[in-house]
ZAMARGU-4260 file (C-alpha; in steps of 0.2 Angstrom, whole numbers, plus 5000, padded with zeros to 4 digits):
<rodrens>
0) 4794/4886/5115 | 4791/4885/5097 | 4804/4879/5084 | 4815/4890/5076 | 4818/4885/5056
5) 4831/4891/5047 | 4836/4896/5032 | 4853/4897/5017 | 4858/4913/5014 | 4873/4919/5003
10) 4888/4931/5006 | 4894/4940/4990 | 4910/4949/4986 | 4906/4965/4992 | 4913/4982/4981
15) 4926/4986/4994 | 4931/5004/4983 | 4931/5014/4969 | 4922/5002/4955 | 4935/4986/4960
20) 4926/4971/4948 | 4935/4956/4955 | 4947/4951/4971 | 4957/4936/4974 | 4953/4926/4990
25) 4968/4924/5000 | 4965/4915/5016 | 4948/4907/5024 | 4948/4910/5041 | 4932/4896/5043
30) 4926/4881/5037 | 4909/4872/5035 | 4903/4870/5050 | 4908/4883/5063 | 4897/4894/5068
35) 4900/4914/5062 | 4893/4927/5072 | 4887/4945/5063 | 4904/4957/5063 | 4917/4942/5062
40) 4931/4942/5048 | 4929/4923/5037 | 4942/4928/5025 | 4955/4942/5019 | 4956/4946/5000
45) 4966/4955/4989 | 4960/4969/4979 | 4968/4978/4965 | 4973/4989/4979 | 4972/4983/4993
50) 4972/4968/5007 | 4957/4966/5014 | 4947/4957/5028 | 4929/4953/5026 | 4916/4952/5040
55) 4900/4941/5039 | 4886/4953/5039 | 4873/4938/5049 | 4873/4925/5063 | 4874/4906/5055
60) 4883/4889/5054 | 4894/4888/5038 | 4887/4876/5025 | 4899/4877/5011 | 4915/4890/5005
65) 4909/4893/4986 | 4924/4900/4982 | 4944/4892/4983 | 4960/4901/4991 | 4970/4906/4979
70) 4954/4911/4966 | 4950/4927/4960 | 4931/4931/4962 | 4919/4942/4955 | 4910/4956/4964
75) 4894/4949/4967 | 4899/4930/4968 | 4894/4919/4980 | 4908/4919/4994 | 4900/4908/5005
80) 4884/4902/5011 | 4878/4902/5030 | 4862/4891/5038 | 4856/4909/5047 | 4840/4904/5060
85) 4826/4915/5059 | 4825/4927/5074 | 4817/4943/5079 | 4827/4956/5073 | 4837/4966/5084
90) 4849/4979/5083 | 4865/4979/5073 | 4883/4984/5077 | 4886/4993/5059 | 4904/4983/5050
95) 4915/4992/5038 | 4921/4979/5025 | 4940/4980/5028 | 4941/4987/5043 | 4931/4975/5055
100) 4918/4980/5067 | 4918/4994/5083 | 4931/4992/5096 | 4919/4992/5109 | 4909/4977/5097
105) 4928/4970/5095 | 4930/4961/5111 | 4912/4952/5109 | 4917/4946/5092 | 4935/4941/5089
110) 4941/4934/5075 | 4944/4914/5071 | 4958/4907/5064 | 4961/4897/5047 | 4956/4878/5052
115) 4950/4880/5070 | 4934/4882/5079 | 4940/4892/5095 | 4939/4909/5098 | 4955/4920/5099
120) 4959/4939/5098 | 4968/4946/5084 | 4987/4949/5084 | 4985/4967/5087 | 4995/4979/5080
125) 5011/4970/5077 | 5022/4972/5060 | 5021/4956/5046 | 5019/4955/5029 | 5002/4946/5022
130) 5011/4930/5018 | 5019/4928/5034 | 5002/4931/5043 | 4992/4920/5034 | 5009/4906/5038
135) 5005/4910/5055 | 4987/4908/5055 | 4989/4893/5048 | 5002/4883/5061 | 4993/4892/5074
140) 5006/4904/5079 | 5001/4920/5090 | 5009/4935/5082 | 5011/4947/5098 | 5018/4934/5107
145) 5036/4932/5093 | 5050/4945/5098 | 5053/4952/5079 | 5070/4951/5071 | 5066/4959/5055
150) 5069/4977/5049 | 5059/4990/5058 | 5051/4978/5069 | 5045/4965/5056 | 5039/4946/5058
155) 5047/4934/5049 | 5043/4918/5040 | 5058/4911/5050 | 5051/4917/5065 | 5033/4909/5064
160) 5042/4891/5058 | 5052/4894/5072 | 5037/4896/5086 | 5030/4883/5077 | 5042/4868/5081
165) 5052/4871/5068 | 5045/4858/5058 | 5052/4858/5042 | 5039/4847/5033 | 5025/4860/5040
170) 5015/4861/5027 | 5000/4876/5030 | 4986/4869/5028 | 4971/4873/5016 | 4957/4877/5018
175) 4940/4877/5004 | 4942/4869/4988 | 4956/4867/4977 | 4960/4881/4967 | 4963/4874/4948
180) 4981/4875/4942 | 4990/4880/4926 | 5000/4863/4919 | 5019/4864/4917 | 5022/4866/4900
185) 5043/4867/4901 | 5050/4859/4917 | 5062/4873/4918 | 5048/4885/4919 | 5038/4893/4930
190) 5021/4901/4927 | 5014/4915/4941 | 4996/4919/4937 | 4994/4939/4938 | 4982/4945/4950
195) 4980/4957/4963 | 4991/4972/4962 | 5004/4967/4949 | 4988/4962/4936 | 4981/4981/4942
200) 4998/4988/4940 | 5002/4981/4923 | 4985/4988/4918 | 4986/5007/4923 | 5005/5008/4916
205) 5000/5002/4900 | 4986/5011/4898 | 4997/5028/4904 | 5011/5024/4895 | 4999/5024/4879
210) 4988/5037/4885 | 4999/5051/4891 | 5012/5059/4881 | 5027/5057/4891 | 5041/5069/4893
215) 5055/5065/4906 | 5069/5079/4910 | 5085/5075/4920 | 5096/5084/4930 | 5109/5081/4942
220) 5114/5092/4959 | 5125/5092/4973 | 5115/5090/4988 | 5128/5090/5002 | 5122/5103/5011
225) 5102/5093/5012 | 5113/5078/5017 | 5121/5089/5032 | 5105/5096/5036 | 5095/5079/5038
230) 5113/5075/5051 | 5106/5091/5060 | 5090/5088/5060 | 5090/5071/5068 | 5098/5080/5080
235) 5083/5092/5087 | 5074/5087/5100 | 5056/5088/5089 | 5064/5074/5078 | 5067/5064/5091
240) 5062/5047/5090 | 5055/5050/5071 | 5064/5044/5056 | 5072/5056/5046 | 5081/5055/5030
245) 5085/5064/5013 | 5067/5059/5006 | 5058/5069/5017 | 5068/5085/5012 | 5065/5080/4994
250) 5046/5078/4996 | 5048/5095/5004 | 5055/5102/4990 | 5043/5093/4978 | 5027/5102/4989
255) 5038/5121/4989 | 5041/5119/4968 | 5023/5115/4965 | 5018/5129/4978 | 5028/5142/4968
260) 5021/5134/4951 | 5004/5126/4955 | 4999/5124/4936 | 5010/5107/4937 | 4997/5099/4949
265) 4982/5094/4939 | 4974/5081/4927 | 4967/5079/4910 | 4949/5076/4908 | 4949/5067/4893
270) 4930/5065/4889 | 4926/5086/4894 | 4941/5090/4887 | 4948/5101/4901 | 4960/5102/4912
275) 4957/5101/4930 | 4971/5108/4942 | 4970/5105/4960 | 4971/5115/4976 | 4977/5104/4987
280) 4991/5091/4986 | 4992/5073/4989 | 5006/5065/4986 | 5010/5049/4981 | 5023/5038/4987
285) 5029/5024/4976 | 5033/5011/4988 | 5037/4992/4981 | 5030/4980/4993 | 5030/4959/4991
290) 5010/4962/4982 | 5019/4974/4969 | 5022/4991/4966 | 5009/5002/4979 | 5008/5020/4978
295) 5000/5026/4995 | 4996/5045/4998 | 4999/5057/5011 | 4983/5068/5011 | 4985/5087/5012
300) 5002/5084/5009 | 5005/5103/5007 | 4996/5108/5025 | 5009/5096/5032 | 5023/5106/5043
305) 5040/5096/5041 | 5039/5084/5056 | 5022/5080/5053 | 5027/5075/5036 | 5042/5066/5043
310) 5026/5056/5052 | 5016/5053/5038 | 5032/5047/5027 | 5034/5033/5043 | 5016/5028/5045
315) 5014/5025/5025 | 5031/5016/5024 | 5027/5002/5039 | 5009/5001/5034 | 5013/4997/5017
320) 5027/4984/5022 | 5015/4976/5035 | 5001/4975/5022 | 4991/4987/5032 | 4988/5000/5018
325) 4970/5004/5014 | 4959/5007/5000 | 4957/5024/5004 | 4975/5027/5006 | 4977/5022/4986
330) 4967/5032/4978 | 4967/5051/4973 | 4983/5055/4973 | 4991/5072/4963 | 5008/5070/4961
335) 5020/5055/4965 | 5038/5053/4974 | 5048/5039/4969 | 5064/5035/4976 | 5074/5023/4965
340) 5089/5026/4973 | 5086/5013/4987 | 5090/5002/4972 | 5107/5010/4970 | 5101/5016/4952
345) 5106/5034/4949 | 5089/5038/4935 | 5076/5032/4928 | 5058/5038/4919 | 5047/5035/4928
350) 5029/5031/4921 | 5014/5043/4927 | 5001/5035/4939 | 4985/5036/4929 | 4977/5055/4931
355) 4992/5063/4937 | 5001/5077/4930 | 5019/5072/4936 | 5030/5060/4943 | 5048/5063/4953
360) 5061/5050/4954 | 5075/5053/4966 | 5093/5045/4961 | 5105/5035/4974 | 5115/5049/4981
365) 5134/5047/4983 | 5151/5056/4982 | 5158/5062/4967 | 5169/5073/4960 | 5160/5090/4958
370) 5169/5110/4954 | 5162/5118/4971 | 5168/5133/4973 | 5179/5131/4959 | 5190/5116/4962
375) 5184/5098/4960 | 5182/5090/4977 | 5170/5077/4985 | 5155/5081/4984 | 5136/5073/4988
380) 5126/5069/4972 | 5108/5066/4965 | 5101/5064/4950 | 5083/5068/4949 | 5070/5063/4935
385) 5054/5073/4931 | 5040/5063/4922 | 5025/5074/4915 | 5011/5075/4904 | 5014/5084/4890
390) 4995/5087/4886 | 4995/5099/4902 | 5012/5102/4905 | 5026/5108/4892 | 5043/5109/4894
395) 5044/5127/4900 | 5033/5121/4915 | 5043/5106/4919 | 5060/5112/4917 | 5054/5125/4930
400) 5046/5112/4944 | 5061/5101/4941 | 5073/5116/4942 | 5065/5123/4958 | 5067/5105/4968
405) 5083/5106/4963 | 5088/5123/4970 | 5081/5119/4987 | 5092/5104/4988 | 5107/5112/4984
410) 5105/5127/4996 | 5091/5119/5007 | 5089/5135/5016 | 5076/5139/5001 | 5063/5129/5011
415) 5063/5145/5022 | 5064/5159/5009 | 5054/5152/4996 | 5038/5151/5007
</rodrens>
């Protein structure tokens, strides 16, 4: 049999969406030295929008990581470089970067570890945040097999130490070079380099802020009927089981104002000068997550009947806390829900996400006085917030949107006689 010679070939950082230029290298799931296989994950990034595993697109043995945990790299930087023998070419299982390969190619090629040279499967579809996965990677802990203690079925940091011996001088290992470090100028201060989604964040609302005209009108609504209905609602047998709470009403609300005045759901073409409304609805759902502030959307929002919405609300909320959410899931959205009350903060103005016409913040909703049918008694109340570029959107407009999702909540019954 003749000898099979070998060659060096280079991984880059891939474009994983929408014109990203750089992503920061959170975790190496090899080192020099293991073999990688065409399809398998060697190491999650994170993008401006998103977390993301990349897959080696060849077979090889890892000869060098070119690039540090904990560095942001440019798109088209060597990642890593693999010794890949010459063979006759055969036929490929197709890899989306982010996503992994095929199920049926996932069984063949599971995934590696940070720091170990066995094979295991991944964790499956079990609920932790990036950190606390790439904690557990690192001790070696097996996600699917810890009982979670945290909200809505999370993992926990304490939980992976714990499965791990509890040791408290665990230190995770790391894995490629060092990454260089900023020098302490104060020793009662602490620098945190922005990257990722904050360094993304900061970008788009600066450049909103300075871009858009902003106008942000306020008013404030008894909503104790919405808050009874949602007690009813969790009531019916088709709610069963799904999570159901005043934000889902709101968001309805929010989809029936714009359906009644659909001038409010468009952009501004800056360079054409135009002004591009929209025919379809995807809203955006501000959610603050431990990489930032995420704003996820639920596609064809207005297509939605309400328990299917109810689903959409659940699936984007647990995604985004577990680090699940996708690049696609982050772009293109129309209009965007924020709920500050969570917070316990009653208003705020919002800032528009970039090339959207308007934003809605709902208030913490709690009992005060209000006149209801004239005599002050208890009553459930919400401030809402209506953000809007006032290139494409004047007063008249946005009075009437705001004024709309206002009405349904305090008679919710408008859901029904306003479609």
């Amino acid at each position: 049999m003749a000898e099979t010679a070998a060659r060096l070939r280079e991984f880059r950082m891939p474009d994983v969406g929408e014109g990203l230029t750089e992503a920061e290298l959170l975790t190496w799931y090899v080192r020099p030295g293991d073999t990688v296989t065409d399809g398998q994950t060697v190491c999650e990034i994170e993008t401006a929008k998103a977390v993301v595993e990349l897959p080696i697109p060849f077979d090889g043995v890892v000869r060098e990581l070119r690039c540090a945990a904990g560095q942001t790299v440019a798109v088209g930087a060597v990642v890593i470089t693999v010794e890949e023998p010459q063979a006759a070419p055969g036929p490929r299982q197709p890899v989306l970067v982010g996503y992994g390969v095929a199920p049926e190619a996932a069984g063949r090629r599971p995934r590696i570890a940070a720091g170990a040279t066995g094979r295991r499967p991944a964790p499956g579809s079990v609920l932790a945040k990036p950190p606390v996965r790439k904690l557990a990677r690192d001790l070696g802990v097996d996600l699917a097999a810890l009982r979670p203690s945290g909200p809505d079925g999370v993992i926990t940091r304490d939980e992976v130490r714990a499965a791990a011996g509890d040791r408290p001088d665990a230190v995770p290992p790391r894995t490629g070079p060092e990454p260089p470090t900023t020098p302490a100028v104060d020793p009662r201060e602490t620098r945190v380099p922005v990257r990722g989604v904050r360094r993304a964040t900061a970008a788009a609302v600066t450049a909103s802020a300075f871009t858009a005209p902003h106008v942000t009108e306020f008013v404030t609504v008894d909503v104790t009927r919405t808050v009874k209905l949602v007690r009813d609602l969790r009531a019916e047998p088709e709610f069963a089981g799904r999570r159901v709470g005043p934000l889902l009403l709101v968001a309805r609300a929010l989809l029936v104002a714009i359906e009644r005045h659909p001038e409010i759901n468009a952009s501004w073409d800056e360079a054409a000068q135009e002004i591009v409304r929209k025919d379809y609805v995807n809203l955006g759902i501000a959610a603050a997550t431990p990489r930032g502030l995420l704003v996820p959307t639920i596609k064809d929002a207005h297509t939605l009947p309400l328990t299917a919405l109810a689903d959409a609300l659940a699936e984007l909320v647990a995604a985004a806390r577990a680090g699940r959410t996708t690049p696609a899931a982050l772009t293109g959205g129309t209009v965007t829900l924020t709920n500050i009350g969570v917070f316990g903060v009653d208003s705020g103005t919002p800032i528009l996400p970039p090339g959207e016409a308007a934003i809605l913040a709902v208030g913490a909703i709690g009992s005060r006085p209000w006149v209801h049918r004239k005599r002050v008694t208890p009553r459930q109340v919400v401030t809402l917030s209506l953000s809007f570029d006032h290139r494409l959107v004047d007063g008249e407009l946005g009075s009437k949107v705001l004024a709309d999702v206002a009405a349904v909540l305090e008679r919710p019954h408008r859901l029904i006689a306003w479609r």
